[in-house]
C-alpha positions as a Markdown table, in Angstrom:
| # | Residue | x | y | z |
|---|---|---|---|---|
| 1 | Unk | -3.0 | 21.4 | -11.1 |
| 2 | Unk | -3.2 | 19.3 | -7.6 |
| 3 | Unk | -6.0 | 20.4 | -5.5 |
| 4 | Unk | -5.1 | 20.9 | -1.8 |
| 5 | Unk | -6.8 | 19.0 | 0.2 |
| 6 | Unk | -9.6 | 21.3 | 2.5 |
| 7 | Unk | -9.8 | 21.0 | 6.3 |
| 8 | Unk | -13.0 | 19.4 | 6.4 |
| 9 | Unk | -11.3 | 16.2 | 4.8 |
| 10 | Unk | -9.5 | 15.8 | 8.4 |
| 11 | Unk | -9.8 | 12.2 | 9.3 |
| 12 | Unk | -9.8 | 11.3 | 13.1 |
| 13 | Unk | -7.3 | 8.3 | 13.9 |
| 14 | Unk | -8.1 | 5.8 | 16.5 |
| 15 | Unk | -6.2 | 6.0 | 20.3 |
| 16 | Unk | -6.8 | 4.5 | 23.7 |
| 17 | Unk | -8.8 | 1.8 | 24.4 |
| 18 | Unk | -10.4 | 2.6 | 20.6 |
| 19 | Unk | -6.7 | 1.9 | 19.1 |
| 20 | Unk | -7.0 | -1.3 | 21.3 |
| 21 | Unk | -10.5 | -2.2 | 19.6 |
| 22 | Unk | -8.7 | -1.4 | 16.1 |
| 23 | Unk | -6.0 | -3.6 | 16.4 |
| 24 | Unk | -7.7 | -6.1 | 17.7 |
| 25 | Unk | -10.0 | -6.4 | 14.4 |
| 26 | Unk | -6.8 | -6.0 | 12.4 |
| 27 | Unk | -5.3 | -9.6 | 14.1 |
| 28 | Unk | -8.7 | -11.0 | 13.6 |
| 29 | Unk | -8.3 | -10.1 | 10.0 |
| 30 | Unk | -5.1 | -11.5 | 9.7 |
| 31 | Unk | -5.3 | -14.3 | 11.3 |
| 32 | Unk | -8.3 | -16.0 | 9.7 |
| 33 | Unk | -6.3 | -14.8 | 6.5 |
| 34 | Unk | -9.1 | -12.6 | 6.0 |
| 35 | Unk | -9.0 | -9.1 | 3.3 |
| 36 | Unk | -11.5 | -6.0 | 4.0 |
| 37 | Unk | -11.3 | -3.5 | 1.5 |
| 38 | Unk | -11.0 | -1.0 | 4.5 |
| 39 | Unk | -7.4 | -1.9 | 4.2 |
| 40 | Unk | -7.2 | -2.5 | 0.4 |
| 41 | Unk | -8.8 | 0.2 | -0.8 |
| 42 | Unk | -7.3 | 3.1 | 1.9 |
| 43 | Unk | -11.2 | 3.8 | 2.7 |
| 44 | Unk | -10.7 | 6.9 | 5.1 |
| 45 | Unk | -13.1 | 6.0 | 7.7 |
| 46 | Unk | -11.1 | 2.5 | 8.6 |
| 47 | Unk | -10.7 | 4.0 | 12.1 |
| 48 | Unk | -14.1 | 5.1 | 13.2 |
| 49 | Unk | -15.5 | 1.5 | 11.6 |
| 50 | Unk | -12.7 | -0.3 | 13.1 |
| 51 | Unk | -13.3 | 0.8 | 16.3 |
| 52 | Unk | -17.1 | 0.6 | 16.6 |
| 53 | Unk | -16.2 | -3.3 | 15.4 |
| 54 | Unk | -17.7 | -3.4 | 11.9 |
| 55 | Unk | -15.5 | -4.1 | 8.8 |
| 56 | Unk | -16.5 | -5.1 | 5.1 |
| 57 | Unk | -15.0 | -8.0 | 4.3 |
| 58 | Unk | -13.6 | -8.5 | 0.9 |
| 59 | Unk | -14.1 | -12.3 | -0.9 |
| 60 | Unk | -12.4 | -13.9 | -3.8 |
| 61 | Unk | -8.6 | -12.7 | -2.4 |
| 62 | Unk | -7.0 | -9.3 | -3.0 |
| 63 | Unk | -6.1 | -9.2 | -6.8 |
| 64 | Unk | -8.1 | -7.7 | -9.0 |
| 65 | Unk | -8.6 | -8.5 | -12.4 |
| 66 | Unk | -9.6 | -4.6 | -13.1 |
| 67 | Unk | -7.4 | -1.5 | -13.1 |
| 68 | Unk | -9.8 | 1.3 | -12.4 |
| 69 | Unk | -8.2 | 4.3 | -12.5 |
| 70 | Unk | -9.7 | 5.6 | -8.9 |
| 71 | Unk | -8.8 | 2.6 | -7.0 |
| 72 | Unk | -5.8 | 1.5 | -4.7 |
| 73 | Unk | -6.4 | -2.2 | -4.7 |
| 74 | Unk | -3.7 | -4.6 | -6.4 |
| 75 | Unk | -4.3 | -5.5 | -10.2 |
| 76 | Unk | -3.5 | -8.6 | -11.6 |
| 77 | Unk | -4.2 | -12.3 | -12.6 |
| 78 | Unk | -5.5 | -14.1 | -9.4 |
| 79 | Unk | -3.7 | -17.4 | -8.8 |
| 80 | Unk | -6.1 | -19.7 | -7.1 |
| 81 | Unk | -10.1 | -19.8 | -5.6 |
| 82 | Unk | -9.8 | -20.3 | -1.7 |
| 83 | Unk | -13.3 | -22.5 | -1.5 |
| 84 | Unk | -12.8 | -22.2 | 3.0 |
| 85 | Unk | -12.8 | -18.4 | 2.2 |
| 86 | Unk | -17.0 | -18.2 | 2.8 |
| 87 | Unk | -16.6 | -20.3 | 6.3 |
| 88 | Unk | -13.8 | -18.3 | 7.6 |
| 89 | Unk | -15.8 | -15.0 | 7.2 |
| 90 | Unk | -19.1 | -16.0 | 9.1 |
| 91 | Unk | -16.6 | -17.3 | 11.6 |
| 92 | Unk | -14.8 | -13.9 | 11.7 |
| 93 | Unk | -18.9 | -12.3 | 11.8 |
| 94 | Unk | -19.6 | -14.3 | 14.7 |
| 95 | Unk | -16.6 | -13.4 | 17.0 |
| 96 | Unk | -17.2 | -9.4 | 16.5 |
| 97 | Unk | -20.8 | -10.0 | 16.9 |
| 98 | Unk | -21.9 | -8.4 | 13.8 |
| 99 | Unk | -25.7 | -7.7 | 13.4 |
| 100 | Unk | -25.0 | -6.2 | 9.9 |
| 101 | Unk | -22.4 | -7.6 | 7.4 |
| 102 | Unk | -21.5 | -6.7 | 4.6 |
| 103 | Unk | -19.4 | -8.6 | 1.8 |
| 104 | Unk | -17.8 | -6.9 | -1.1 |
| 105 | Unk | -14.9 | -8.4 | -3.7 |
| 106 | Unk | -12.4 | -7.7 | -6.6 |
| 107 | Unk | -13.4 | -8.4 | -9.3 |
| 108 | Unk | -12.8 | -12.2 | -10.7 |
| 109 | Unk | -13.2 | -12.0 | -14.4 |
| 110 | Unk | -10.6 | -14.8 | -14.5 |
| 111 | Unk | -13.7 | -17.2 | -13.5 |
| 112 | Unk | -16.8 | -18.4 | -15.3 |
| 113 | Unk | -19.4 | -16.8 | -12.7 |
| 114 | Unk | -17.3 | -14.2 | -11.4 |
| 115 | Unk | -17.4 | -16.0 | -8.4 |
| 116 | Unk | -20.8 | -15.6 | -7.1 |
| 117 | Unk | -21.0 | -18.9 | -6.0 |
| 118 | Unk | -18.2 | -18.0 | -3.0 |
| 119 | Unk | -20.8 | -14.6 | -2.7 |
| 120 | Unk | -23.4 | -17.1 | -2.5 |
| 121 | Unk | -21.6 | -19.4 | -0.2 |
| 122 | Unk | -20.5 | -16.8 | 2.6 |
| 123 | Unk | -24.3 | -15.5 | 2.4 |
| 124 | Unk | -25.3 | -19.0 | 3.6 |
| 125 | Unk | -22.3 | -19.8 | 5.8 |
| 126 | Unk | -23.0 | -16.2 | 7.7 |
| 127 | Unk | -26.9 | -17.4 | 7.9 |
| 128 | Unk | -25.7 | -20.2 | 9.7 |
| 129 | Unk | -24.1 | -19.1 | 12.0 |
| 130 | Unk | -25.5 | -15.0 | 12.9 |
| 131 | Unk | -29.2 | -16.1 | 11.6 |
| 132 | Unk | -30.7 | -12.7 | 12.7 |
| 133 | Unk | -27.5 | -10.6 | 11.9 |
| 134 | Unk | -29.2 | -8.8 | 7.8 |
| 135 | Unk | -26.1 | -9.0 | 5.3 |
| 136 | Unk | -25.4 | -6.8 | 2.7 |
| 137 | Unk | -23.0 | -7.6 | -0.4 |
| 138 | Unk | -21.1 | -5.3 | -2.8 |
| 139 | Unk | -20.9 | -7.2 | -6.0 |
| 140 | Unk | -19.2 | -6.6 | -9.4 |
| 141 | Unk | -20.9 | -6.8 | -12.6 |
| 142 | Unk | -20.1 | -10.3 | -13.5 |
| 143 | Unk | -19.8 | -9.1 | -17.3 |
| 144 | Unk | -23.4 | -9.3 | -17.5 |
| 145 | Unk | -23.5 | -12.5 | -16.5 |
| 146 | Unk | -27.3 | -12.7 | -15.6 |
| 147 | Unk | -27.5 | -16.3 | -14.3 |
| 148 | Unk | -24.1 | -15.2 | -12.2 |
| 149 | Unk | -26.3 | -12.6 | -10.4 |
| 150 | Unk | -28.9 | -15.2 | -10.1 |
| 151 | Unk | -26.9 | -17.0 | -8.1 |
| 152 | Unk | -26.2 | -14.2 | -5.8 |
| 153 | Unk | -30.2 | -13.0 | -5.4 |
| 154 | Unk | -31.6 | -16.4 | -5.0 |
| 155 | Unk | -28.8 | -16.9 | -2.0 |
| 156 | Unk | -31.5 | -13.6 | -0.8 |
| 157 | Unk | -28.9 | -11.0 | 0.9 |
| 158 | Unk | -30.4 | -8.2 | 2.5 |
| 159 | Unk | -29.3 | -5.4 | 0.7 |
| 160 | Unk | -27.7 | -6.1 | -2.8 |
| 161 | Unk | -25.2 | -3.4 | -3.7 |
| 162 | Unk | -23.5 | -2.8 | -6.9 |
| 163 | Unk | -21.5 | 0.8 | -7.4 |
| 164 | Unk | -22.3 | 3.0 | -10.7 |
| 165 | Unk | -19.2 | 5.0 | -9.3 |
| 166 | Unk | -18.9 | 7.9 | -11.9 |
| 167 | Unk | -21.2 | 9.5 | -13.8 |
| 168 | Unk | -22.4 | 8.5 | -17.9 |
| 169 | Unk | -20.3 | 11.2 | -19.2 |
| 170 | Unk | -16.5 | 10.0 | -17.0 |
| 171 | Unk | -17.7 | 6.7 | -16.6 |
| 172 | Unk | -15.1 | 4.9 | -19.5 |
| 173 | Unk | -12.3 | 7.2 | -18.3 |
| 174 | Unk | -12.7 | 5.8 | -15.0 |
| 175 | Unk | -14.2 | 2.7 | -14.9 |
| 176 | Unk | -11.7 | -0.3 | -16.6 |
| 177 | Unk | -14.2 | -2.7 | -18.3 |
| 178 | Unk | -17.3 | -2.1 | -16.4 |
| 179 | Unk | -19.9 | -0.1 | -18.3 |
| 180 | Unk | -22.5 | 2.4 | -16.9 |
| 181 | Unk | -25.6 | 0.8 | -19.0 |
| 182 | Unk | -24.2 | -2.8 | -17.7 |
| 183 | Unk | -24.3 | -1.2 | -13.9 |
| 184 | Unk | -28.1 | 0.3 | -14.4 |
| 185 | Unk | -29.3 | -3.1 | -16.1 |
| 186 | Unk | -28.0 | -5.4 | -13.4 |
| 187 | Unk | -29.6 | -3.4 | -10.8 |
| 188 | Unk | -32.9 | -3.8 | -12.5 |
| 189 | Unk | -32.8 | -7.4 | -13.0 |
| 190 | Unk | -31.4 | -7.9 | -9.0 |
| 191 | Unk | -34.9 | -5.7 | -9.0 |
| 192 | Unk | -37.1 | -7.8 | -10.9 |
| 193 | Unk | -35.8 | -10.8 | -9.5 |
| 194 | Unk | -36.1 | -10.1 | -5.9 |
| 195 | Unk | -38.7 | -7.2 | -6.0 |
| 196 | Unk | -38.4 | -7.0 | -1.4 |
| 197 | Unk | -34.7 | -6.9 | -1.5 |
| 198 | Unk | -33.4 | -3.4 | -1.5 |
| 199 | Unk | -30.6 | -1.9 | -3.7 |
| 200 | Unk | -28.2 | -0.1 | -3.3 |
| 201 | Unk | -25.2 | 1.8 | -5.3 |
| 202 | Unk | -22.2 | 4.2 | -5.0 |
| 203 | Unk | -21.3 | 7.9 | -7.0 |
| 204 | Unk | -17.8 | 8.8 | -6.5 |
| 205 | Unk | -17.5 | 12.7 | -7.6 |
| 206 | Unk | -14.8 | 15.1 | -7.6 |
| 207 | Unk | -13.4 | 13.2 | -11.0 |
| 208 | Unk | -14.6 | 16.3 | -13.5 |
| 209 | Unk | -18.2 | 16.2 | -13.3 |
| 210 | Unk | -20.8 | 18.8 | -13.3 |
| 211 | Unk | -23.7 | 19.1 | -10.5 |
| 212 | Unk | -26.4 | 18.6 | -13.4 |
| 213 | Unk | -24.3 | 14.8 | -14.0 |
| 214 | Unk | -25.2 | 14.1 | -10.7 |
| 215 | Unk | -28.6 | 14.6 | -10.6 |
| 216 | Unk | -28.7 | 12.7 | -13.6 |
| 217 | Unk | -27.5 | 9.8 | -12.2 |
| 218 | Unk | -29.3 | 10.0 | -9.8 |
| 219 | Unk | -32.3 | 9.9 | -11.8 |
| 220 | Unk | -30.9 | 6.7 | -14.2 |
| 221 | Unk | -30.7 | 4.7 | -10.1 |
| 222 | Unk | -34.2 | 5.6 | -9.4 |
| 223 | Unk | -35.0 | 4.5 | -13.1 |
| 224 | Unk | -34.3 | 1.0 | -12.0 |
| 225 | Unk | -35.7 | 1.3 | -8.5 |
| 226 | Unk | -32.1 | 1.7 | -6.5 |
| 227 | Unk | -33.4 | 2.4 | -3.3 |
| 228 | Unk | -30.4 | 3.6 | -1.4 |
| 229 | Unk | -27.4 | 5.6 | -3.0 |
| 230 | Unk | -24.0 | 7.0 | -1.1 |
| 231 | Unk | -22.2 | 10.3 | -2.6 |
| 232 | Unk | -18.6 | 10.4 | -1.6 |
| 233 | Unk | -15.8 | 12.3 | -2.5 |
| 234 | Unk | -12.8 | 11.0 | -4.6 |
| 235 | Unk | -9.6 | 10.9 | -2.8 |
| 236 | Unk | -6.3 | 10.1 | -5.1 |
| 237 | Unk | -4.9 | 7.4 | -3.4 |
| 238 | Unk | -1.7 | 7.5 | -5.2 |
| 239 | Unk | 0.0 | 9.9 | -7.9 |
| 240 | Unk | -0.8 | 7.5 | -10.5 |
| 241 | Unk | -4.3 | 7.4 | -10.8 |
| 242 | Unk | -7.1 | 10.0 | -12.0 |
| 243 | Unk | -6.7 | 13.7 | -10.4 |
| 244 | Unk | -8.8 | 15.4 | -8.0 |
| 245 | Unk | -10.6 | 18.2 | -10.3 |
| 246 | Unk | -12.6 | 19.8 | -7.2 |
| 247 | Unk | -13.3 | 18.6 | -3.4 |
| 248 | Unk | -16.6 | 19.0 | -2.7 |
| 249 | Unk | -17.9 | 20.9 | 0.4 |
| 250 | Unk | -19.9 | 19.8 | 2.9 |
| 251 | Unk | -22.8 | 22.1 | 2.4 |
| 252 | Unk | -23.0 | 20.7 | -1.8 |
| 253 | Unk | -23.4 | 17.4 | -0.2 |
| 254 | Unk | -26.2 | 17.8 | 2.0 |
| 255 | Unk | -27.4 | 19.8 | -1.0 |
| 256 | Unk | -26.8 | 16.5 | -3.2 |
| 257 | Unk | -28.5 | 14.5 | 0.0 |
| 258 | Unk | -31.6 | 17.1 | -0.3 |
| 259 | Unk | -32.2 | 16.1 | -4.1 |
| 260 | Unk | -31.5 | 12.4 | -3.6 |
| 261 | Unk | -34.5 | 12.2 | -1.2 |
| 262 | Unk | -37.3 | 14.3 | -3.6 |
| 263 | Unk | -36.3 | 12.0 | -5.6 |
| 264 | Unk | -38.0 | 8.7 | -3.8 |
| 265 | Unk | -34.8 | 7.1 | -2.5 |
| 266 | Unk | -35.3 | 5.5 | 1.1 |
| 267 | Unk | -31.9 | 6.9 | 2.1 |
| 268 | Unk | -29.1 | 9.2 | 0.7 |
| 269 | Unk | -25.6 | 9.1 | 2.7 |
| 270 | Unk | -23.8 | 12.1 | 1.3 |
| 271 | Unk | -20.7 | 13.6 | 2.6 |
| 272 | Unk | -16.8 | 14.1 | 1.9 |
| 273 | Unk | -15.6 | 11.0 | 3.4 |
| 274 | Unk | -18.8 | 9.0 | 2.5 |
| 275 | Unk | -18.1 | 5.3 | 1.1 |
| 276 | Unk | -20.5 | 2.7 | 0.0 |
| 277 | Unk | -20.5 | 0.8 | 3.6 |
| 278 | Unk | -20.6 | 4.2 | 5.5 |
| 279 | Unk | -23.4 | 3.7 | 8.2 |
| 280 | Unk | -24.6 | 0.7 | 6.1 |
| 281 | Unk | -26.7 | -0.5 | 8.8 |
| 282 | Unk | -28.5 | 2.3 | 9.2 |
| 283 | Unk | -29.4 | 2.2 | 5.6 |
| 284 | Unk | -30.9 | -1.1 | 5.2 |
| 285 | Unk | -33.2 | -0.5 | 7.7 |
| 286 | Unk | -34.5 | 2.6 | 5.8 |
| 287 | Unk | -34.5 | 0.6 | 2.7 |
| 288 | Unk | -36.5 | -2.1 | 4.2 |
| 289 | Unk | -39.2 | 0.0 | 6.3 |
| 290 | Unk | -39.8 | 2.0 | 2.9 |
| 291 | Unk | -39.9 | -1.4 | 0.9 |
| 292 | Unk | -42.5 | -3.3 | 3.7 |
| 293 | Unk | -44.3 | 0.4 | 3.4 |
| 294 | Unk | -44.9 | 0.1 | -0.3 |
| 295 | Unk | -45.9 | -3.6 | -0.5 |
| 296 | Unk | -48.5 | -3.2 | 2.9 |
């Protein structure tokens, strides 16, 4: 049965001078043929980003190679690798004055490194040009391709993030290819290669799982030393893909927030309309202050 959706799910749409703001990232975007996944992935809080003037862009064009059953973005077979794609995004960086960035992708498992090298590329191109802005990227798994995410950590972003997204027991039901192990066991070599970079991943609930699955993945992130993790909840963004089985209300997710913290993570974002890049600024300077704390 379809679960109606509660009033604290209300999302506040931009106007005034803020609608001005919006659309004028949105020509930005378009015309440095630029993708965010605020757009391609319906994220609910594209107006309150949009109009404070920070985006995520999204690399490696706007096919995926994936069908997961939770997300909106297109699924396909990608036709070409735009190599000007890294420059055009540190260009796009610069003109909205970002001080934090953060670059996320479909996933590419059309190409022999899953395209790290372009993540690796617009790390360095963004350097260049915003040399004090910190930069955050949201990677796929690279089918455990370890030298793949090699290439990413030795290009030293500030904050590598890589979503879990469902819990052990839903994760095959809702995750296409990627594996829940595969998640955990990149995050812990990002770790061990880069011990002062902090990590970061994603739970989407609202998908069928019980409050003790949370808590246990929470426990498998801290396991591999994931120092920040966002809770959101699942919102259907079409009829075709997985159900709502229960919106969560606010007062579970500051509960959820609550248990993330006892649990050692620098920082917990946890609310209904919570999504990995929520506040993401915010975050890596938590990360990093408890990181500089530890190694003092």
């Amino acid at each position: 049965m379809a679960q109606r959706k509660p009033d604290w799910l209300k999302i506040n749409l931009a106007s005034g001078q803020d609608l001005d703001n919006f659309r004028e990232i949105k020509q930005m975007m378009r015309g440095k043929t630029l993708h965010t996944v605020c757009e391609e992935a319906k994220c609910p809080n594209i107006h309150e980003c949009w109009v404070n003037r920070t985006a995520t862009f999204m690399i490696l064009g706007d096919i995926c190679t994936r069908a997961c059953r939770f997300c909106a973005i297109k699924t396909g077979l990608p036709t070409e690798l735009d190599l000007a794609e890294p420059e055009r995004v540190a260009e796009a960086s610069e003109q909205m004055g970002l001080k934090h960035v953060v670059v996320t992708s479909v996933a590419r498992d059309d190409l022999a490194d899953g395209g790290a090298s372009i993540f690796a590329a617009t790390i360095k191109a963004i350097r260049k040009r915003l040399p004090l802005a910190t930069i955050e990227v949201l990677i796929p798994d690279f089918m455990g391709n370890w030298d793949a995410l090699k290439l990413v950590m030795d290009a030293r972003p500030d904050v590598l993030n890589h979503n879990i997204e469902a819990v052990r027991r839903l994760s095959d039901r809702v995750r296409a290819r990627a594996k829940y192990d595969r998640t955990l066991e990149l995050l812990r070599r990002a770790k061990a290669m880069q011990p002062t970079i902090p990590t970061k991943s994603s739970l989407m609930i609202g998908v069928g799982e019980e409050i003790e699955d949370i808590l246990e993945t929470m426990d498998d992130l801290r396991a591999v030393d994931v120092n920040i993790m966002t809770i959101g909840q699942y919102l259907q963004p079409t009829k075709k893909h997985i159900a709502v089985t229960k919106y969560y209300h606010p007062d579970e997710f500051r509960m959820m927030k609550e248990e993330g913290m006892k649990r050692g993570f620098s920082h917990v974002e946890s609310g209904p309309l919570v999504r990995s890049s929520y506040h993401a600024h915010e975050q890596a300077n938590a990360a990093k202050d408890t990181i500089a704390a530890a190694n003092a």
